[in-house]
C-alpha positions in Angstrom: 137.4 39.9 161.7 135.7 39.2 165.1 135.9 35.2 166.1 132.1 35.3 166.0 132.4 36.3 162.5 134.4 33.7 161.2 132.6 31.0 163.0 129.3 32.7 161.0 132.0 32.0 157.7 132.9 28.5 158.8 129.1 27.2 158.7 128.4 28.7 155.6 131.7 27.2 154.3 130.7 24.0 155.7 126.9 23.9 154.3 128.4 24.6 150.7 130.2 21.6 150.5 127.7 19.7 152.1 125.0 20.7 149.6 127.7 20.5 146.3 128.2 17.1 147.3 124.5 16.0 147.5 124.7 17.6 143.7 125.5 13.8 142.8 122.3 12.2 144.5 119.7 11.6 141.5 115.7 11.1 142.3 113.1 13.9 142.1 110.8 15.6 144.9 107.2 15.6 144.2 105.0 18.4 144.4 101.1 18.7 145.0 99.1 16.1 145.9 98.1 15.1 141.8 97.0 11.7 141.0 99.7 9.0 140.4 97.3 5.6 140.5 94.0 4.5 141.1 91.5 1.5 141.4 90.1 1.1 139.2 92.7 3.1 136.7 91.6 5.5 133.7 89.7 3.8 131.3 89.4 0.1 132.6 86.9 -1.9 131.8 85.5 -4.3 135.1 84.1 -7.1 134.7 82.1 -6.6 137.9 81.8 -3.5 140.3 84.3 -2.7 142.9 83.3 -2.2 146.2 85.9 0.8 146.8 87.9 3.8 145.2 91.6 4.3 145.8 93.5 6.9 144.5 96.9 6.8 145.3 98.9 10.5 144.9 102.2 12.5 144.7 102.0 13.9 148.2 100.4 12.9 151.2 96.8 14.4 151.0 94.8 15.4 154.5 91.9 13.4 154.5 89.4 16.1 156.2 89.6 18.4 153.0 90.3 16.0 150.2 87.7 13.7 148.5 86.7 11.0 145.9 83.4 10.9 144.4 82.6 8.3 141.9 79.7 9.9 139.6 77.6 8.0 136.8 76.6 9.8 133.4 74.0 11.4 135.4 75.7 13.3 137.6 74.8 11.0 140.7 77.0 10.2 143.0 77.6 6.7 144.1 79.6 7.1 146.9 78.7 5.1 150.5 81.1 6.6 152.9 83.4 9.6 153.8 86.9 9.8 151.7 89.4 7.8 154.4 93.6 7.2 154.5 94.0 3.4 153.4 95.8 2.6 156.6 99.6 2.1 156.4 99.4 4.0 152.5 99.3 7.8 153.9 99.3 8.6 149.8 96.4 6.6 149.2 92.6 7.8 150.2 89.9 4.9 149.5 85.4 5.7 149.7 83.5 2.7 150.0 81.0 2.0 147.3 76.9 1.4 146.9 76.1 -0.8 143.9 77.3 -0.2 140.6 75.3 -1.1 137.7 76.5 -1.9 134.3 77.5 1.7 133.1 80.1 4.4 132.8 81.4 6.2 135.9 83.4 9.3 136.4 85.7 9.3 139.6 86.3 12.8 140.9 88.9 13.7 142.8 90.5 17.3 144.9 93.4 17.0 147.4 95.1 19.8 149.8 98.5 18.6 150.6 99.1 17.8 153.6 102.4 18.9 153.2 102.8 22.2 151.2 98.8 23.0 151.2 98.7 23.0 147.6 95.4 22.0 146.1 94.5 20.0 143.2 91.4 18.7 141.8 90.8 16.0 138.6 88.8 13.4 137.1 89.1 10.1 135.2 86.4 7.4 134.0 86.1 3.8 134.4 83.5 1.1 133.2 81.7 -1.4 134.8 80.4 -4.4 132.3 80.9 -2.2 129.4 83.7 -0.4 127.7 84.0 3.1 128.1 82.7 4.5 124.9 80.2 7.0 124.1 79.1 7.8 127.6 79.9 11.9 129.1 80.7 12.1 132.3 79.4 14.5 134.0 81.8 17.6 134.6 84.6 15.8 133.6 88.2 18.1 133.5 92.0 17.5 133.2 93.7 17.3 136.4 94.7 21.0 137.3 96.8 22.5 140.0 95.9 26.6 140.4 99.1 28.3 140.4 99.7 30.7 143.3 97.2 34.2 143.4 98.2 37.3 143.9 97.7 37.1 147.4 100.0 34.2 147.8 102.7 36.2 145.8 103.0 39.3 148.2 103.2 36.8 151.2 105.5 34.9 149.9 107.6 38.1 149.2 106.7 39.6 152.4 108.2 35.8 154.2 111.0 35.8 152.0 112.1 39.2 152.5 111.7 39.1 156.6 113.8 36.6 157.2 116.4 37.4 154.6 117.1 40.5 156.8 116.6 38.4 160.3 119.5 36.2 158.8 121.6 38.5 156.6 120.9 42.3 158.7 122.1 40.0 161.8 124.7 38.1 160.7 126.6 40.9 158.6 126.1 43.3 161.6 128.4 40.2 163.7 130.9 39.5 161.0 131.7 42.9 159.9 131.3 46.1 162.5 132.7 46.0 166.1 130.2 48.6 167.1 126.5 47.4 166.9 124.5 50.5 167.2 120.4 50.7 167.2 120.0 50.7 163.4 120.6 47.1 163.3 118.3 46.3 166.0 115.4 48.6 163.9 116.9 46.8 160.8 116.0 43.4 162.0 112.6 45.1 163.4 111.5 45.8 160.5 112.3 42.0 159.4 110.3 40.1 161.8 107.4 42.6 160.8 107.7 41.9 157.3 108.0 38.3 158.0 105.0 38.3 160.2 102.7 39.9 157.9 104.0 37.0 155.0 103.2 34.1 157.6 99.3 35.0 158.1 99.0 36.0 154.7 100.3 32.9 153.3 97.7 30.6 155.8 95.0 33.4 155.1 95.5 32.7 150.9 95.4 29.1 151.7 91.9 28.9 153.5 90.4 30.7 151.1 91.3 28.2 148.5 90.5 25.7 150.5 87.1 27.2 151.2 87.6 27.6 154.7 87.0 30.4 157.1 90.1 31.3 159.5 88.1 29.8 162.5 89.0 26.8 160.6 92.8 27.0 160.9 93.5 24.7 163.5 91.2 22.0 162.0 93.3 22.2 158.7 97.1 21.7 157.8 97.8 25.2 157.2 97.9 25.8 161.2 101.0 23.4 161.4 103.0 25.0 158.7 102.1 28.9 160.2 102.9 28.1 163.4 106.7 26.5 161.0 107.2 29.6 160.5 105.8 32.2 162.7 107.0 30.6 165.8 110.8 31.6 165.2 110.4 34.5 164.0 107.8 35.1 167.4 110.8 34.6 169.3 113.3 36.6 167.3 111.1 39.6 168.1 112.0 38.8 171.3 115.5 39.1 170.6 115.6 42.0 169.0 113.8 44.0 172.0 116.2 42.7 173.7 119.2 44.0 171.6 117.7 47.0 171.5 117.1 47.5 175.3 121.0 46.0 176.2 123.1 49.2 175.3 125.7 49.6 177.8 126.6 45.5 177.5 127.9 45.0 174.1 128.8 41.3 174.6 124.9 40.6 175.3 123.8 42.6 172.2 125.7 40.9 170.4 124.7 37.7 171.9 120.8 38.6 171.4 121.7 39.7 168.0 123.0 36.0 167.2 119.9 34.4 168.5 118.3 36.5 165.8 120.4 35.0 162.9 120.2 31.4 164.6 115.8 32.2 164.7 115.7 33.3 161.2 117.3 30.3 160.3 114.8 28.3 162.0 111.9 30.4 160.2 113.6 29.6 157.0 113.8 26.0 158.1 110.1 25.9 159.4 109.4 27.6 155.1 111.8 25.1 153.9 109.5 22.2 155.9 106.0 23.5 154.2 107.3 23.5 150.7 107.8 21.0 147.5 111.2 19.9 148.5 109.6 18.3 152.1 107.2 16.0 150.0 110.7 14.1 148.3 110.4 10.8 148.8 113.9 9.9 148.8 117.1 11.6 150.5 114.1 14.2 152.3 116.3 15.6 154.9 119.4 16.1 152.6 117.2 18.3 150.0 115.9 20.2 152.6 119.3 21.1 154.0 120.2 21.8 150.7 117.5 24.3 149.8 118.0 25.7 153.7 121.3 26.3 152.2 120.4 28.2 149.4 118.4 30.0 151.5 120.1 30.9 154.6 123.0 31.8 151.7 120.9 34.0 149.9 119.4 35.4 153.1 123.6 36.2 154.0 124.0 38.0 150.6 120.9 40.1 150.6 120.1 41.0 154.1 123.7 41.4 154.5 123.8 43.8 151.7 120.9 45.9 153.7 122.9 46.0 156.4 126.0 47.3 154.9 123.7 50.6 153.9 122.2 50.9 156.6 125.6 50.4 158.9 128.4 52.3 156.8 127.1 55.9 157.6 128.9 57.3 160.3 132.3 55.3 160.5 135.6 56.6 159.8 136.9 56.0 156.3 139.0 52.8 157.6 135.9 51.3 159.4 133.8 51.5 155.9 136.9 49.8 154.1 137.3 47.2 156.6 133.4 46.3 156.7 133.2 46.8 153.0 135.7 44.1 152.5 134.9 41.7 155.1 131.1 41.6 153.5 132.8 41.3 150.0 134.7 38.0 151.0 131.7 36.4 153.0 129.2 37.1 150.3 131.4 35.7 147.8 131.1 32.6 149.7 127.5 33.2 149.9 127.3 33.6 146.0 129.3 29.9 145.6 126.8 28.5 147.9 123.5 30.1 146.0 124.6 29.2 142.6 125.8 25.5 144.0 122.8 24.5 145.4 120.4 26.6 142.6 121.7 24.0 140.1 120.9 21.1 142.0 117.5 22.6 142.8 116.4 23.0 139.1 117.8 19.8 138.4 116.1 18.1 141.1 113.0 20.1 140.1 113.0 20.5 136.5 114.8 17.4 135.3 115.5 17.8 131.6 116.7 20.5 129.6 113.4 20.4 127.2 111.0 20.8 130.3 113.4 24.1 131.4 112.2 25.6 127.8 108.7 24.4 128.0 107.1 24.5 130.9 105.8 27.6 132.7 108.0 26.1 135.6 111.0 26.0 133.7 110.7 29.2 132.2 110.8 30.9 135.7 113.4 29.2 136.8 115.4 30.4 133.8 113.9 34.0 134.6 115.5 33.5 137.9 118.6 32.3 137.1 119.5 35.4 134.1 118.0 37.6 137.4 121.0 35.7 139.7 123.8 36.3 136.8 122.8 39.9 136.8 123.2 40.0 140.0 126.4 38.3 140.3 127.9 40.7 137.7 126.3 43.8 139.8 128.6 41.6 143.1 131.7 41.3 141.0 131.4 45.0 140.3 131.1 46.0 143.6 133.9 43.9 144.7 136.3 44.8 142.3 135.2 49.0 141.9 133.0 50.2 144.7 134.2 48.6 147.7 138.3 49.6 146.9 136.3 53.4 146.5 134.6 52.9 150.3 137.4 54.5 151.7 136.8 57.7 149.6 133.5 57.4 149.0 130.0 55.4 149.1 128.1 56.9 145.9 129.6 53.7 144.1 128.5 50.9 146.4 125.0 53.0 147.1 124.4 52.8 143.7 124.8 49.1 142.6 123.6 47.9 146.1 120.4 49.9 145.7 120.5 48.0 141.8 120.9 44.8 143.8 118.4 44.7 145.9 115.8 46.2 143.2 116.7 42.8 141.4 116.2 41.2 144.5 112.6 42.5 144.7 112.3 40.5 141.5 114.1 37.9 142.2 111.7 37.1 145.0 108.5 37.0 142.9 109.9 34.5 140.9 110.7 32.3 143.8 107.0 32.8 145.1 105.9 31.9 141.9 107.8 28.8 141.3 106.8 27.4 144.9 103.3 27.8 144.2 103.6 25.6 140.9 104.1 21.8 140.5 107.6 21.2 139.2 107.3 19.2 135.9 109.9 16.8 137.2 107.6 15.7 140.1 106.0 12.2 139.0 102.7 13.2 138.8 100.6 11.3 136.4 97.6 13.7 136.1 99.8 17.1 134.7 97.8 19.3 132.6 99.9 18.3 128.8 99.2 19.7 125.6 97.0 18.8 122.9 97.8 15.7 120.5 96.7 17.4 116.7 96.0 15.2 114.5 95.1 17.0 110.6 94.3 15.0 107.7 91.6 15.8 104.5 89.0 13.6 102.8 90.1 11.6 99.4 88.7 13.9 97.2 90.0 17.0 98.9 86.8 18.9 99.6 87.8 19.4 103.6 90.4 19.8 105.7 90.8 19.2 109.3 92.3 19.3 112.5 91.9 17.4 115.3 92.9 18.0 118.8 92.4 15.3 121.3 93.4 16.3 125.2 95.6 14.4 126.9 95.5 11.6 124.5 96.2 9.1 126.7 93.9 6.3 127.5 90.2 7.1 129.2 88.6 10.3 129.5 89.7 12.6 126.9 88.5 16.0 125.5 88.0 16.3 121.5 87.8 19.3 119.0 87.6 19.3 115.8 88.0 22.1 113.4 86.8 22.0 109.5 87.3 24.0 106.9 87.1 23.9 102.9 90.4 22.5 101.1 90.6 25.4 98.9 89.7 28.4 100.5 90.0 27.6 104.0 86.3 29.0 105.1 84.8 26.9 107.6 82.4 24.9 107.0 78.8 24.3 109.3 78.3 20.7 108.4 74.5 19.8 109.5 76.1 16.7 111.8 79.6 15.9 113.2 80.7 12.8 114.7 84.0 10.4 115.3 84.2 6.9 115.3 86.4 4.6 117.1 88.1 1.8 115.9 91.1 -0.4 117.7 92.5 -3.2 114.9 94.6 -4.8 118.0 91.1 -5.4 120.0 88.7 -6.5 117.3 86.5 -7.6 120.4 85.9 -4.3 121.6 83.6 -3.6 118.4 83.5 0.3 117.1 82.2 3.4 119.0 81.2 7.0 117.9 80.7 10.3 119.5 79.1 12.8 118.3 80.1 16.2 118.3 78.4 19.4 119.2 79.0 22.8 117.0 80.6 25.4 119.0 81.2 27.9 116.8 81.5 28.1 112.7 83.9 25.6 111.7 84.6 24.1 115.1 83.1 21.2 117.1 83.5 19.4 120.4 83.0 17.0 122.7 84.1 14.7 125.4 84.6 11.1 126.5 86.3 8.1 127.0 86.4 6.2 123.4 89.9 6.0 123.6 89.1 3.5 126.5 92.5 1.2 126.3 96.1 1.9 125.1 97.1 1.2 121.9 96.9 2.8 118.3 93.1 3.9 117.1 91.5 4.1 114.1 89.7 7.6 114.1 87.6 8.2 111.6 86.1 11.8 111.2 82.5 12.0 109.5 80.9 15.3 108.7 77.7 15.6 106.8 76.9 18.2 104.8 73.7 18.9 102.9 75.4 17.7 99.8 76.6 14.6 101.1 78.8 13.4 103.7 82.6 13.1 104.1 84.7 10.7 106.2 88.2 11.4 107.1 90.7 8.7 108.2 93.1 9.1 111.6 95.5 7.3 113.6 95.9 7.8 117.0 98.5 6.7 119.0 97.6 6.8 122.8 100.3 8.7 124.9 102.2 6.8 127.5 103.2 7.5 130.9 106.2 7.3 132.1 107.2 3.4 132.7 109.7 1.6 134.7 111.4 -1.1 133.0 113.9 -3.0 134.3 116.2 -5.1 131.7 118.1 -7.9 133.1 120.8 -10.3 130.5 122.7 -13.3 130.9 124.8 -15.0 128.5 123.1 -17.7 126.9 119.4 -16.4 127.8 116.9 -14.0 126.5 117.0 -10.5 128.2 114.4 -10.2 130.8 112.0 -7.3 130.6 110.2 -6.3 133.9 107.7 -3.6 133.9 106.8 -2.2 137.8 103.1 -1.9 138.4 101.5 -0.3 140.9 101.1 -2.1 144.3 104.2 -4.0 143.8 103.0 -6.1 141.2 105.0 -6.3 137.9 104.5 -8.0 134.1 107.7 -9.6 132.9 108.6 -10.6 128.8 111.2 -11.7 127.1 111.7 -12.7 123.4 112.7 -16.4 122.6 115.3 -16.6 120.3 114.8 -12.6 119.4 117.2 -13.4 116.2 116.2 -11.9 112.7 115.6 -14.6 110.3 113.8 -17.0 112.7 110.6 -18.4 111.3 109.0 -18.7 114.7 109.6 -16.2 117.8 108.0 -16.6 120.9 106.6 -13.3 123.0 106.1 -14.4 126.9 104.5 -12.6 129.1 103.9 -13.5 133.1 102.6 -11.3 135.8 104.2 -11.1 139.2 102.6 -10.6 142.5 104.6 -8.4 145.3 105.5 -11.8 147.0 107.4 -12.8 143.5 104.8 -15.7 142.5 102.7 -15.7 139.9 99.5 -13.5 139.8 95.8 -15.5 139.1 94.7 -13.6 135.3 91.5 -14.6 133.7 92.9 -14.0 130.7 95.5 -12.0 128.7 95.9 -10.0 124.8 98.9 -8.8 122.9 99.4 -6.8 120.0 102.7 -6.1 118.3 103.8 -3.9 115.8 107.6 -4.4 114.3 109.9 -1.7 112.1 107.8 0.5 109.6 104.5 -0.5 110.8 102.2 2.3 112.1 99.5 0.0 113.6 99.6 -2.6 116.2 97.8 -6.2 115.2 96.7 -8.7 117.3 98.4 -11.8 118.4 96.9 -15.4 119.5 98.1 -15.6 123.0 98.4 -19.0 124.7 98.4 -20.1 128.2 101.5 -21.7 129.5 100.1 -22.4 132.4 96.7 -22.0 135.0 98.2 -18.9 136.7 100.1 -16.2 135.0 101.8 -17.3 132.2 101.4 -16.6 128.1 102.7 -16.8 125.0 102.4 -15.5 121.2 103.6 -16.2 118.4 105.5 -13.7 115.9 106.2 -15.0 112.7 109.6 -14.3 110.4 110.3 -11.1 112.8 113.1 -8.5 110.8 115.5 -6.6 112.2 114.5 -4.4 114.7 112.5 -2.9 117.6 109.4 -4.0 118.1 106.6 -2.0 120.3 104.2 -4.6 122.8 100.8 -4.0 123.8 99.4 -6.4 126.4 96.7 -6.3 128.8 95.8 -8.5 131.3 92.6 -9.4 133.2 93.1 -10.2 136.8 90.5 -12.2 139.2 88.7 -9.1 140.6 88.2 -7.6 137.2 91.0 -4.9 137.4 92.8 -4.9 134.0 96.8 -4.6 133.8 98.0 -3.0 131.1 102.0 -2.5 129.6 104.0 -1.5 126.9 107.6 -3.2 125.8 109.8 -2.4 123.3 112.0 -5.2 122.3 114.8 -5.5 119.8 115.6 -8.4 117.6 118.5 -8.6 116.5 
C-alpha cells in the first residue's frame, strides 16, 4: 500500500473512534424551526392585552421570510409592525401589537430555518378578558412541517451521490492502484457534475417553497447554504482538469487527485452545515463531525466501490488482487465507522425505541438501516468469495458490486427523505400528534359514539364526532350536534359549548379552543334527534408536553420539586409531611424568577387528584406570603402518587401553568 494510502486509512481510523466515543454524549438536535413557547402561550387567558407576540422556536428562524400574525374571530389581523428577532434571543421573533379588545385571538405563525431552510407554519389561540371558549379562529391548523417534494429528493440524491464519488472515486484510486490512468479523472468528472446539478436543485426546491423567485437567492438563507456546498465542489472541478491535463507527472496527479478527496470532503462538510444536525443546541461541532464521519465513511465505501469497476479492467491478475484486497480492508474500516456513527445518529435523532416504530421518521430510518445490513452482508460476501476470485476472475465482484450500489441508489432516497423530515426526538412543541378518541354511548343505549379531539392538549383543538345507532351501527343525522364543556377543578370558568357542523351522514365537526386550560374535562356530547335528544358523558384528560422536573432530597426535609418554565422562570412544591395516614398535608407551591427570588402572582389555583381518582378537584389555596408563595390543604392523603394541577396568574396577566406528580408515602 502507497504511504498516501495509509495516511487516507489512518484518518478514517482516527474519525471512527472519535465519533464512537461521542456515542456516550446524551442531548438531542433539533430540527425545523416549529414552535417551542410563546407569549402569550396556547390557550391563556389575559387579564389585559399584551402589547407584543413572541414566539420562541426549535431553530433559529430568518426574520425576512418568517412571520406572526395575531388574527381575531374575524379574520383581521391585529398586527402593528413587521415580525422582528427579540434581540439577544435569535430563536425568538416578537410583532408589536394595536389594541386588543376583549375577545378571542388566533396567533399565526410560518418560519424558514435559518439553518436547514426547512419551513413550517402553525397556529394557536389565546384570550384577552375572556376564556377561550366557543370562539373559531379563523383558519386555524396544527402545526405542520411539509416533508421534502420530489424535487428535493432527486437533489438530494444527485448531492449525495457527487460527492460520494469526489471522496470515495478519489480516495480508492490513492490507496489502492499505483497507476492513475484518465478513467479516474472522468470518474470524479462525472461527480462534481452530479453534485452540481444536486446543489442548484436543492436551493431551486427551496425558493419555491418559500415563494420566492431565484432573483431572490441572495436575499434569503438558501444562498449561504448553496454557496456550503457548491463552492468545494467549484474548486474540485478545478482539480480534476488538472489531473486530467498532468499525464507525464504522476506525483502531481496524484497530488490534484488528493485535493479532490480533501474538496469533497469540504462539500460534504458545507451539506453537513445546512442540515438538522447544525441546529443542535448542545455538543454542535462534535455531531457534525460525527455525521461528517458517517459521511465521508460512507462516501469511502461507495465511491470507492465505483472506482474499483471502473479501475480493475486492464491490470494484470496480481494488480486486481492486490487492489481488490487493499479496498476490502479500508472499506471494512469504512463499514465500522458507518454503522458506529449510524447508531448514534438515530439515537440522537429518534430517541426512543417506540418513536423508531411510529413515526414516519423512524420508520425510514429502520428502512435504512435493513438497506445498510443488506449491504454489509453483500461486503462480507465480497470479501470473503469475490475478491480471493479477482485474481481469476471479476464476474463475481461485478456482480455483487453492481447489487451494491443498486442498494445504494436506495439507500440514498432514504437519506433524502429523512433530512427533509423533523426528527421526532427534536423538542418541538407544535409536532403534528395523533388523535385522542374518546367513545362512549348514551344510558339507555340508543347511540354510540366516537370522539376524536386533535391534539388534545390545551387551546386550539380540532373535534369530530362520529354517531351511530347502538344496535345496528347506521349513522344517524341528528337535526343538531353540540359539546359542552365542563372543568370540575375550575368551577370559576362556568361551562361552554360548541356546536358542531354535519359533514357527512353520521359524522360532525368543528373547531376551537374549549379545552382552554390543562386539566381533566367534563365533555358532554348532546345530539338531538327528532324524537328527542341524547347526552353522552366524556372525560378528557388534556395531553401534556414534555416537562422538566427537577427533584432535589435531604434527609430530614420534604423533596423539592422544581418545574423549568420558559424564560428562566420556574414553579417549585413540595409535600409537607407526604406520609400516609396524616390528617392534614400541606401542598406548597412558589414561583421563581430567573434571578432565584420570588415572582409577583396575582393569584394562584390547584387541583389534585390522588390513587383511583379519574378527576382532578379543586383545592383552597392560601397565600403564605405577598409575593409568590401558596399553600393547600389535602386532607387524610393514602398511599400513593398524586397528579397536581396549578396555575398561576402573574402581574402582566400571563398565566403559568404546571403539572407534579408527587408520592406519599
Amino acid at each position: 500500500m502507497t504511504r498516501l494510502g495509509s495516511r487516507l486509512l489512518a484518518v478514517l481510523a482516527v474519525l471512527a473512534v472519535v465519533s464512537l466515543s461521542i456515542l456516550a454524549w446524551g442531548g438531542t438536535a433539533g430540527a425545523h424551526a416549529l414552535r417551542q413557547s410563546s407569549f402569550p402561550d396556547a390557550g391563556a387567558t389575559l387579564a389585559k392585552a399584551p402589547g407584543e407576540a413572541r414566539v420562541s422556536f426549535g431553530e433559529e428562524p430568518d426574520p425576512r421570510l418568517s412571520s406572526l400574525h395575531v388574527l381575531d374571530t374575524s379574520g383581521r389581523d391585529h398586527t402593528a409592525g413587521p415580525t422582528t428577532v427579540v434581540p439577544g434571543q435569535s430563536l425568538t421573533l416578537r410583532v408589536a401589537l394595536g389594541p386588543l379588545p376583549e375577545g378571542v385571538y388566533t396567533v399565526s405563525w410560518r418560519t424558514v430555518s435559518r439553518v436547514d431552510g426547512h419551513l413550517a407554519a402553525g397556529t394557536f389561540a389565546f384570550g384577552v378578558g375572556v376564556t377561550p371558549t366557543a370562539a373559531t379562529s379563523a383558519g386555524s391548523k396544527a402545526a405542520r412541517a411539509p416533508g421534502p417534494s420530489g424535487a428535493n429528493l432527486v437533489s438530494r440524491w444527485l448531492v449525495y451521490t457527487g460527492l460520494m464519488l469526489l471522496v470515495g472515486g478519489g480516495a480508492v484510486s490513492l490507496v489502492c492502484f499505483e497507476d492513475l490512468k484518465d478513467r479516474f479523472a472522468v470518474l470524479l468528472a462525472a461527480g462534481v457534475v452530479v453534485a452540481t446539478a444536486g446543489a442548484f436543485g436543492i436551493s431551486a426546491d427551496q425558493l419555491h417553497s418559500a415563494g420566492l423567485g431565484f432573483s431572490r437567492l441572495f436575499d434569503s438563507p438558501f444562498a449561504h447554504q448553496l454557496l456550503l456546498r457548491l463552492v468545494p465542489v467549484a474548486v474540485a472541478a478545478l482539480a480534476v482538469i488538472a489531473a486530467l491535463v498532468i499525464r507525464r507527472t504522476p506525483g502531481l496527479r496524484r497530488g490534484a487527485m488528493a485535493a479532490v478527496v480533501v474538496l469533497g470532503v469540504a462539500g460534504m462538510w458545507g451539506d453537513v452545515g445546512a442540515s438538522h444536525v447544525a441546529a443542535a443546541r448542545t455538543l454542535r461541532w462534535g455531531r457534525m463531525a460525527v455525521q461528517l464521519t458517517h459521511f465521508a465513511s460512507a462516501g469511502f465505501w461507495v465511491g470507492g466501490l465505483a472506482a474499483l469497476l471502473v479501475g480493475l479492467p486492464g491490470l494484470a491478475p496480481e494488480g486486481r488482487a492486490r487492489a481488490a484486497r487493499r479496498f476490502s480492508t479500508a472499506a471494512l474500516l469504512a463499514v465500522g465507522a458507518i454503522a458506529g456513527t449510524g447508531v448514534q445518529r438515530a439515537f440522537d435523532e429518534v430517541g426512543s425505541l417506540h418513536r423508531l416504530f411510529h413515526t414516519t421518521f423512524g420508520r425510514w430510518v429502520l428502512l435504512k438501516s435493513v438497506l445498510l445490513l443488506a449491504l454489509i452482508a453483500l461486503g462480507a460476501l465480497n470479501r470473503f468469495r469475490s475478491v480471493p476470485a479477482v485474481s481469476r476472475t471479476l464476474r463475481p465482484l461485478r456482480a455483487v458490486a453492481r447489487t451494491e450500489l443498486g442498494l445504494v441508489a436506495v439507500v440514498l432516497v432514504a437519506t433524502g427523505f429523512l433530512q427533509g423530515l423533523a426528527p421526532p426526538a427534536s423538542v418541538a412543541a407544535s409536532q403534528v400528534v395523533r388523535p385522542l378518541v374518546l367513545p362512549g354511548h348514551d344510558f339507555g343505549t340508543t347511540v354510540r359514539v366516537q370522539l376524536s379531539v386533535t391534539p388534545a392538549t390545551a387551546g386550539f383543538n380540532q373535534f369530530r364526532l362520529t354517531a351511530v345507532d347502538y344496535d345496528t351501527a347506521r349513522p344517524i343525522d341528528a337535526a343538531a350536534a353540540s359539546l359542552r364543556f365542563r372543568l370540575p377543578a375550575r368551577p370559576d370558568l362556568g361551562e361552554s359549548t360548541l356546536p358542531l357542523t354535519r359533514t357527512e351522514p353520521g359524522t360532525y365537526t368543528a373547531q376551537g379552543p374549549n379545552l382552554s386550560i390543562d386539566g381533566t374535562w367534563e365533555v358532554t356530547v348532546l345530539i338531538q334527534q327528532a324524537a328527542g335528544g341524547v347526552e353522552i358523558p366524556l372525560s378528557l384528560a388534556t395531553r401534556q408536553p414534555p416537562e422538566r422536573i427537577d427533584v432535589q432530597c435531604s434527609a430530614g426535609t420534604p423533596c423539592l420539586y422544581t418545574l423549568h418554565l420558559p424564560g428562566g422562570r420556574s414553579v417549585q412544591t413540595y409535600l409537607d409531611p407526604g406520609r400516609a395516614g396524616t390528617h392534614l398535608t400541606e401542598f406548597h407551591l412558589t414561583f421563581i424568577q430567573p434571578d432565584g427570588s420570588e415572582l409577583p402572582m396575582t393569584d394562584a389555583t390547584v387541583a389534585a387528584g390522588g390513587p383511583g381518582q379519574r378527576v382532578a378537584t379543586a383545592l383552597t389555596v392560601r397565600r403564605l406570603d405577598p409575593v409568590g408563595h401558596f399553600v393547600s390543604d389535602v386532607l387524610d392523603a393514602a398511599r400513593g402518587s398524586y397528579r397536581f394541577d396549578v396555575v398561576g396568574d402573574t402581574q402582566t396577566g400571563e398565566q403559568l401553568q404546571g403539572h407534579f406528580n408527587l408520592p406519599v408515602r
